[in-house]
DONU-947696 format. One record per residue (C-alpha): x, y negated, z; residue number from 1; residue in three letters. Coordinates in pm, 1 decimal. Example, Ala and Ser with C-alpha at 12.3 -4.5 7.8 and 13.67 -1.06 7.14 Angstrom:
# residues 2
+----------+----------+----------+-----+-----+
:        u :        v :        w :   i :  aa :
+----------+----------+----------+-----+-----+
:   1230.0 :    450.0 :    780.0 :   1 : ALA :
:   1367.0 :    106.0 :    714.0 :   2 : SER :
+----------+----------+----------+-----+-----+
END
This chain:
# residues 254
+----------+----------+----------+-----+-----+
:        u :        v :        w :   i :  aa :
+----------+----------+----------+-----+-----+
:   3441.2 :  -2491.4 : -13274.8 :   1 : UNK :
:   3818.4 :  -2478.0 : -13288.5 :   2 : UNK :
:   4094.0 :  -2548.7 : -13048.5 :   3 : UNK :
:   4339.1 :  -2484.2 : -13342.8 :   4 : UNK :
:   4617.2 :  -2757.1 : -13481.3 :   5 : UNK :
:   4520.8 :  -2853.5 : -13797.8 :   6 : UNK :
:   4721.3 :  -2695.5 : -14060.2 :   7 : UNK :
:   4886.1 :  -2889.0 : -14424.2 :   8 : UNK :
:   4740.9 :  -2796.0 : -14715.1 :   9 : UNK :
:   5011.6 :  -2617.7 : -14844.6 :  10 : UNK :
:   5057.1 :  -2394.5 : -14540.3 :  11 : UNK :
:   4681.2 :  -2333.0 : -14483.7 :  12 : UNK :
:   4680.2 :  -2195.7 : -14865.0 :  13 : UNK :
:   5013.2 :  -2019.4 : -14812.1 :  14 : UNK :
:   4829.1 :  -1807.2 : -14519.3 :  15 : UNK :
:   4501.7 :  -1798.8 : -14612.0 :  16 : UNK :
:   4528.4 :  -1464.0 : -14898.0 :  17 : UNK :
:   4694.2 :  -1254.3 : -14561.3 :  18 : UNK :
:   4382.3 :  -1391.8 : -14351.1 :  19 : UNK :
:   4129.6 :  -1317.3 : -14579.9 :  20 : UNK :
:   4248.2 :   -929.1 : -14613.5 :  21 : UNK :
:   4314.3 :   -833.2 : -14249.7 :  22 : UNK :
:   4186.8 :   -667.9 : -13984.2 :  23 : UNK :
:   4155.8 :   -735.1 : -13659.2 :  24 : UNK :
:   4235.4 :   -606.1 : -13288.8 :  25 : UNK :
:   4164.7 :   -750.6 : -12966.3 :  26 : UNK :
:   4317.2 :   -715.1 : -12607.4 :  27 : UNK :
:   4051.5 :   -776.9 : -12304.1 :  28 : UNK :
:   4169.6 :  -1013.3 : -12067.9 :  29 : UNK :
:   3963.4 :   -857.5 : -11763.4 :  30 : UNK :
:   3645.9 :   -670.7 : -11714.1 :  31 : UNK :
:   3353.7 :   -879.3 : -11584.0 :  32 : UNK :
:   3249.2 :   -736.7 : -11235.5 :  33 : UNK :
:   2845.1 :   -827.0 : -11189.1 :  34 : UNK :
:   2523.8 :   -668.1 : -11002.8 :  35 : UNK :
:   2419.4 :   -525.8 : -11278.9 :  36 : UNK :
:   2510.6 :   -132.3 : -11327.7 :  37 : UNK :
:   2253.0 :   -122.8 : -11609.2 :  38 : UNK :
:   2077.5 :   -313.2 : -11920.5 :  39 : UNK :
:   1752.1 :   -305.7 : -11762.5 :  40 : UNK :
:   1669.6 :   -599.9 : -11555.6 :  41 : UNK :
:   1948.3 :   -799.7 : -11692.1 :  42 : UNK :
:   1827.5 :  -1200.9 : -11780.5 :  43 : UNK :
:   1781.4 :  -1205.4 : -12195.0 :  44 : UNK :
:   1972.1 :  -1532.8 : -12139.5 :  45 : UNK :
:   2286.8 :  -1671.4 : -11934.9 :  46 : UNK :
:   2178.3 :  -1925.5 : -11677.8 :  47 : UNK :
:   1837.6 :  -1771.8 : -11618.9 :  48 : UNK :
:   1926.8 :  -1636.4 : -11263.7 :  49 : UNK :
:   2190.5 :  -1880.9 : -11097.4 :  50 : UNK :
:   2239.6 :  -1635.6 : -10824.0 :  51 : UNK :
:   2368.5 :  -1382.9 : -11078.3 :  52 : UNK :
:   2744.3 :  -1373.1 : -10966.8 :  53 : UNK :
:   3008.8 :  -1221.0 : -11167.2 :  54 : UNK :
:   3396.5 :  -1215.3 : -11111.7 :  55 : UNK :
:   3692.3 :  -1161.3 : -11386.1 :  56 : UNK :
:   4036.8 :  -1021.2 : -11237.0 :  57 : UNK :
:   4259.4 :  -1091.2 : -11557.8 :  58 : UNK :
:   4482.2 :   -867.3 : -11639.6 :  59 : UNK :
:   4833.2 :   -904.2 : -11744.2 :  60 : UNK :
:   5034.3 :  -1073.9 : -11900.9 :  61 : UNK :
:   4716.6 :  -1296.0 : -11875.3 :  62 : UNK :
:   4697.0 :  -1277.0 : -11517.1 :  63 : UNK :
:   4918.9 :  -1578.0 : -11454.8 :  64 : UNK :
:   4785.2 :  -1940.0 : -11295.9 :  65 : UNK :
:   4922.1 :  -2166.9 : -11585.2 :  66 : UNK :
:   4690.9 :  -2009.6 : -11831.0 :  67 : UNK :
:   4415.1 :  -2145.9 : -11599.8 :  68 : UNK :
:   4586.4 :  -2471.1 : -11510.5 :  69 : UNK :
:   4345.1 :  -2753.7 : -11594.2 :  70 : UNK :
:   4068.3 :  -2522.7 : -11576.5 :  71 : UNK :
:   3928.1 :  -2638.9 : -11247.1 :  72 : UNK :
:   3823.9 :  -2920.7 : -11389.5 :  73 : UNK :
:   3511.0 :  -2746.8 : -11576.0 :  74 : UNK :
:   3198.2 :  -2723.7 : -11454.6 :  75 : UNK :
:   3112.7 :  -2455.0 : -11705.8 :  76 : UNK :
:   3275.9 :  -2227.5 : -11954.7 :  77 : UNK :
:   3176.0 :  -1982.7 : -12260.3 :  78 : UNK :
:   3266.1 :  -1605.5 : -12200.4 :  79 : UNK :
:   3320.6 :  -1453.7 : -12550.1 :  80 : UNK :
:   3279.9 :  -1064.8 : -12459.7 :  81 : UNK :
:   3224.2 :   -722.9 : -12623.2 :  82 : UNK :
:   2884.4 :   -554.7 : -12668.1 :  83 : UNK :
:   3073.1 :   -204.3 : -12550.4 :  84 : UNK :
:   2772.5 :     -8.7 : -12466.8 :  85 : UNK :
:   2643.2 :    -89.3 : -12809.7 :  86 : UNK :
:   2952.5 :    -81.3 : -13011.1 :  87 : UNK :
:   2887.9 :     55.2 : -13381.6 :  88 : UNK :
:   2532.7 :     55.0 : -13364.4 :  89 : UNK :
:   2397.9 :   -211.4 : -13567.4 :  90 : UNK :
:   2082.2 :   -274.4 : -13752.8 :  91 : UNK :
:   1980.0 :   -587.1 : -14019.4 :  92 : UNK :
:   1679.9 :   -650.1 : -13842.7 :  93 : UNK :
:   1593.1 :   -639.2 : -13454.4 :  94 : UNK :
:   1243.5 :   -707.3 : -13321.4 :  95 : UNK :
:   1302.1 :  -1001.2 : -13020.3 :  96 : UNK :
:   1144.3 :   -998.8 : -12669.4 :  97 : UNK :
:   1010.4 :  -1331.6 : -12743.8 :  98 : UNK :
:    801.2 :  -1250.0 : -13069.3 :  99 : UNK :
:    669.1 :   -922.5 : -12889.6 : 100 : UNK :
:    863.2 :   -653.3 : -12981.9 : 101 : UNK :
:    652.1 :   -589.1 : -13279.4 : 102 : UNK :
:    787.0 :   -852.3 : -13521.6 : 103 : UNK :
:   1143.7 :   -810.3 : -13701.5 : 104 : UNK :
:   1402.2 :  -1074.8 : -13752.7 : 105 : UNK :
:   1756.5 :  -1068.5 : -13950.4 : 106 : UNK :
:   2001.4 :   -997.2 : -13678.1 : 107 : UNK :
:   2196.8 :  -1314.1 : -13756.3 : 108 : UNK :
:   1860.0 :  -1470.4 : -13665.3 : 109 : UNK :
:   1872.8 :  -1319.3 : -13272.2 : 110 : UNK :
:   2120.8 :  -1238.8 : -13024.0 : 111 : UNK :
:   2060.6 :   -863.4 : -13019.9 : 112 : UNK :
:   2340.8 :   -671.1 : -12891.3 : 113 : UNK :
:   2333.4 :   -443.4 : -13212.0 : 114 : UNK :
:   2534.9 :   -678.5 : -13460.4 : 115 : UNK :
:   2816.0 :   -568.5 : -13741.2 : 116 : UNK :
:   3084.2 :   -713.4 : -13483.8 : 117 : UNK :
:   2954.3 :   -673.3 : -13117.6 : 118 : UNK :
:   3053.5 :  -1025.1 : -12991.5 : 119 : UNK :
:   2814.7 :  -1208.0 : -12794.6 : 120 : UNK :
:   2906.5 :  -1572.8 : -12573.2 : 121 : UNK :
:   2748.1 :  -1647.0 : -12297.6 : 122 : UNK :
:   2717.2 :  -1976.1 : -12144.4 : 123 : UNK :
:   2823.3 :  -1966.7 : -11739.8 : 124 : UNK :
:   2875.8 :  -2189.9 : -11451.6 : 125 : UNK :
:   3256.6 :  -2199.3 : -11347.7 : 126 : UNK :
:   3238.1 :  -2139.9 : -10925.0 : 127 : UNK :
:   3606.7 :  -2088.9 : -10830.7 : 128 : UNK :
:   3965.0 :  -2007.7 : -10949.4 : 129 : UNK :
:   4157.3 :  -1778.5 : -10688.0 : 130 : UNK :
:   4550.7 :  -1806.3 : -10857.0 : 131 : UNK :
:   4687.0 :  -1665.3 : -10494.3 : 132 : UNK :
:   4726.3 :  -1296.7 : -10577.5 : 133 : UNK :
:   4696.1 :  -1311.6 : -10989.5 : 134 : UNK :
:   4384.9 :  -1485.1 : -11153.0 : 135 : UNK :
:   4031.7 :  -1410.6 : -11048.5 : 136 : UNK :
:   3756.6 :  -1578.6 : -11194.8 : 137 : UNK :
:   3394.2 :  -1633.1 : -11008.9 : 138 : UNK :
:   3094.2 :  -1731.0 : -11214.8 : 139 : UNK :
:   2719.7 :  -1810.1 : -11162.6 : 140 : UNK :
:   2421.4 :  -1725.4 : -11380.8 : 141 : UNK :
:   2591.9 :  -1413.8 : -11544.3 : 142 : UNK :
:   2350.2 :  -1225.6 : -11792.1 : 143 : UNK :
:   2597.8 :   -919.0 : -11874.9 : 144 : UNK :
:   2639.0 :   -536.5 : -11784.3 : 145 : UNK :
:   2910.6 :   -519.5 : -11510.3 : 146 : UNK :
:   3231.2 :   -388.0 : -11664.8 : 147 : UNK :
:   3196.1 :   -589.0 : -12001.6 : 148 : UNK :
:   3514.1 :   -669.2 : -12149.7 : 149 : UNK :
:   3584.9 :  -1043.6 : -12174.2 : 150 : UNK :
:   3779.9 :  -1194.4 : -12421.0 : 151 : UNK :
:   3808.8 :  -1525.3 : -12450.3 : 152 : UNK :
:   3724.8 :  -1769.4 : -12185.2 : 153 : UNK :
:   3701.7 :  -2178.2 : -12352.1 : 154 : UNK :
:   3571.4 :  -2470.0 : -12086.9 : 155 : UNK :
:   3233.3 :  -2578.3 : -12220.7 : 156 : UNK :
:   3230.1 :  -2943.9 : -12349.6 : 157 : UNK :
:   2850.9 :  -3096.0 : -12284.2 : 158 : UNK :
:   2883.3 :  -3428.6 : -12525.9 : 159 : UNK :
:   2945.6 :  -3192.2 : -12836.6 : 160 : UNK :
:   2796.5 :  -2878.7 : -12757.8 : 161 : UNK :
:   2472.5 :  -2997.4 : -12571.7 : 162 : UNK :
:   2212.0 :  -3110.0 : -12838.3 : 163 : UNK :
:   1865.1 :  -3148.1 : -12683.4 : 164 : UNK :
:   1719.3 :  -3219.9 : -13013.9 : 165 : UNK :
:   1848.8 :  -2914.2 : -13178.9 : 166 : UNK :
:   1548.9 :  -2660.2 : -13299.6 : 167 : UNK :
:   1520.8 :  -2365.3 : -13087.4 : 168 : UNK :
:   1346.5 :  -2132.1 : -13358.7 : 169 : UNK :
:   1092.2 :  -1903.1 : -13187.4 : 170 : UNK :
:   1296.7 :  -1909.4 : -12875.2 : 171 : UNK :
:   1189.8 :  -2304.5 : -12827.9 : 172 : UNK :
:   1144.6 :  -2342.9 : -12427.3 : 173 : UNK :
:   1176.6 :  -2068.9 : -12184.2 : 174 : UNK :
:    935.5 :  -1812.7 : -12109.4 : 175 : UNK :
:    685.0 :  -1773.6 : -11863.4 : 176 : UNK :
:    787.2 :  -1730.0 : -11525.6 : 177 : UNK :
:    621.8 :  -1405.7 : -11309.5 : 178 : UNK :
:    498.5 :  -1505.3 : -10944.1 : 179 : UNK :
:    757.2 :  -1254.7 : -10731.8 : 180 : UNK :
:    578.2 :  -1121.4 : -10397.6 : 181 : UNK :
:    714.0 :   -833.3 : -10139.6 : 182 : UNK :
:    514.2 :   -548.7 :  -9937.5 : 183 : UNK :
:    648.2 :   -581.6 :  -9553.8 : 184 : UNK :
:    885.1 :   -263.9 :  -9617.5 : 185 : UNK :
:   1072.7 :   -438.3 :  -9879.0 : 186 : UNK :
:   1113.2 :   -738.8 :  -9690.6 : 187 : UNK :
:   1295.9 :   -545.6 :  -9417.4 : 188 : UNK :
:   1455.3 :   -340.1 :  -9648.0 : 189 : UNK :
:   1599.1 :   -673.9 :  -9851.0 : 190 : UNK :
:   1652.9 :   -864.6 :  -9501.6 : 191 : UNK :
:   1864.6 :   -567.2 :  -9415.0 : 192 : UNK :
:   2059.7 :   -499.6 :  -9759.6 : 193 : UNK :
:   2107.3 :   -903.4 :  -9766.9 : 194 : UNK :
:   2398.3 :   -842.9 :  -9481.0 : 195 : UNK :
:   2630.3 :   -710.8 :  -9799.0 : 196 : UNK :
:   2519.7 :   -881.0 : -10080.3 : 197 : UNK :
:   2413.4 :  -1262.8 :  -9951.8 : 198 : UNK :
:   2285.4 :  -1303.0 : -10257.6 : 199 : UNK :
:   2048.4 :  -1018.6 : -10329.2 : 200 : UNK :
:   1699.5 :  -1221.6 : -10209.5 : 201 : UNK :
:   1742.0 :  -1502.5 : -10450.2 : 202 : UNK :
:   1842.7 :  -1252.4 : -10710.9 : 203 : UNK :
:   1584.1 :  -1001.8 : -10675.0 : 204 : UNK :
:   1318.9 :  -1319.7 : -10729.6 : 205 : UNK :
:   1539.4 :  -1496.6 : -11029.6 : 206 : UNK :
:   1561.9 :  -1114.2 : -11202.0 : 207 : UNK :
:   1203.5 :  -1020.9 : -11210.5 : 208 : UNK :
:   1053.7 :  -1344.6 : -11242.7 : 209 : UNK :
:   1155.2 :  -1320.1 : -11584.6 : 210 : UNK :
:    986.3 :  -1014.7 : -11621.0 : 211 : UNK :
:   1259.3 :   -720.0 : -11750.3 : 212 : UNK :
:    954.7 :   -516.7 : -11883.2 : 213 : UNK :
:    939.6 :   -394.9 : -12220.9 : 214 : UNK :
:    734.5 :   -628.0 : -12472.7 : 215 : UNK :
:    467.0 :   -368.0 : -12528.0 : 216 : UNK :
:    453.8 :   -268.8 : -12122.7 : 217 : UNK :
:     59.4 :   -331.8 : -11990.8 : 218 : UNK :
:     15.4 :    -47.0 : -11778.7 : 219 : UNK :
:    -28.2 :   -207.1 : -11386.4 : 220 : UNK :
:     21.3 :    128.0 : -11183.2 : 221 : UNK :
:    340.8 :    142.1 : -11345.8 : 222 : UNK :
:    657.9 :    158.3 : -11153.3 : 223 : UNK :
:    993.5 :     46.8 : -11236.6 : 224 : UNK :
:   1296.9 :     12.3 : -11113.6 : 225 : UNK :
:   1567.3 :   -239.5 : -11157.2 : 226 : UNK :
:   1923.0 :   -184.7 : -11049.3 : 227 : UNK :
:   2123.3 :   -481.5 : -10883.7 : 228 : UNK :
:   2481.8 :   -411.0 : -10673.3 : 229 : UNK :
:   2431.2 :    -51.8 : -10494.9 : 230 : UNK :
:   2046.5 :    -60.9 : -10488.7 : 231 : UNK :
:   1713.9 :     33.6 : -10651.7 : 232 : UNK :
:   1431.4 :   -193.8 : -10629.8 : 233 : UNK :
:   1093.1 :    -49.9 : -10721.5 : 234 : UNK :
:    849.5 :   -271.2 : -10824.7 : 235 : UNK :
:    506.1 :   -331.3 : -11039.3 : 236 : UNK :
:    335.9 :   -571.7 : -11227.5 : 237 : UNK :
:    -12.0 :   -722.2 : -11266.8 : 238 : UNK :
:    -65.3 :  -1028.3 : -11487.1 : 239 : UNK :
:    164.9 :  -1275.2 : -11389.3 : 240 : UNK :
:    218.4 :  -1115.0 : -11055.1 : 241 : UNK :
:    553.1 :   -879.3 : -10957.4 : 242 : UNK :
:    516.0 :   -668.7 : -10637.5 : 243 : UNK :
:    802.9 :   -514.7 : -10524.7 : 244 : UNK :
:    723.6 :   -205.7 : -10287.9 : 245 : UNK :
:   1028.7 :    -87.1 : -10174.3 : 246 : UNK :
:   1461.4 :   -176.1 : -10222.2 : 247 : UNK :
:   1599.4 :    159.7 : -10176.2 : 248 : UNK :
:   2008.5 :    210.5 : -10126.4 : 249 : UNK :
:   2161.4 :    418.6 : -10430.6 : 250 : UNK :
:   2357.0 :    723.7 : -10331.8 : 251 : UNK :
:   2671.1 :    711.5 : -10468.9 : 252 : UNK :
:   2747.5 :   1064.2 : -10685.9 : 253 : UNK :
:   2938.3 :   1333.4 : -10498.4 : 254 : UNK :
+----------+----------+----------+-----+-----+
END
């Protein structure tokens, strides 16, 4: 997928010995700001929690409103971004979510985070364009760490790039869905957080639904504890049932 002019012959061959020897460097254009101060709890997949809301401030010289002119016009748009927290760490094989955790795949065969280049793209809904004090960006349905760099940002174009008969390897359909449920404290405690973050109740039910849990977790008395905005919530799981028992406020360090 290219947005590129296309090039004579004799100038694509005159360039092409330079491109094939260099290296490369990259500039962020912004930082994506999202609920989500860590990796666990985040959705394996963009879209899987539509109340996942992230916001780009570019920076400059990018931060100017005719390098999003046009944009509005996009319901949804591919983030190309940096796997920073992973950066340098790569492996051949990974062992996917979906197959278990016990089975290996090449890593050109998954979108683990530990690849040669840490690139990933991620697939988000396009919510609003604020050009009044430089360029901020909202999106919905976010599935990275908040502070990932972003670097490219192309409008998504659905008759080219959606393909419902494409093959979806062992990732074919979407996984099973966990029934989400509350003790009474957590329901007062989430009414009450709520005031700040609107969208925390639909959040907390999108994220665990999809059940964060390692592959290999079974144990039921287990507690865990996802991260979203400024607080904890400490849950466990049972079959295809989530409890969460309390949302607890994080205390910022001194």
């Amino acid at each position: 997928m290219t947005d590129a002019p296309a090039e004579s012959p004799a100038s694509s061959a005159a360039a092409s010995p330079a491109a094939a020897s260099a290296d490369f460097s990259f500039s962020p254009l912004g930082r994506l700001a999202t609920p989500f101060p860590d990796k666990f709890g985040i959705p394996r997949q963009p879209r899987l929690a539509p109340h996942a809301r992230g916001s780009l401030r570019l920076l400059p010289p990018y931060d100017r409103a005719e390098a999003v002119r046009g944009l509005e016009a996009f319901s949804h748009v591919w983030l190309t971004f940096v796997f920073h927290e992973t950066a340098g760490r790569w492996s051949p094989t990974v062992r996917p979510p979906r197959l278990g955790g016990d089975r290996r795949v090449g890593v050109f065969a998954s979108r683990s985070p530990f690849r040669p280049n840490p690139l990933g793209l991620s697939l988000v809904e396009l919510l609003a364009i604020d050009t009044r004090d430089g360029v901020v960006l909202s999106f919905g349905g976010v599935d990275l760490v908040d502070g990932t760099p972003i670097l490219d940002i192309k409008p998504y174009i659905p008759f080219v790039e959606s393909l419902p008969e494409a093959r979806g390897g062992f990732v074919d359909g979407p996984p099973p869905l966990l029934a989400v449920g509350f003790s009474a404290a957590a329901e007062a405690q989430l009414a009450r957080h709520a005031g700040r973050w609107p969208e925390l109740p639909a959040l907390v039910r999108e994220v665990l639904a999809q059940d964060p849990r390692p592959a290999y977790a079974e144990d039921a008395q287990r507690l865990y504890g996802v991260r979203l905005y400024g607080v904890d919530v400490r849950w466990r799981c049972s079959g295809q049932q989530a409890w969460v028992e309390e949302i607890v406020e994080v205390q910022a360090p001194a």
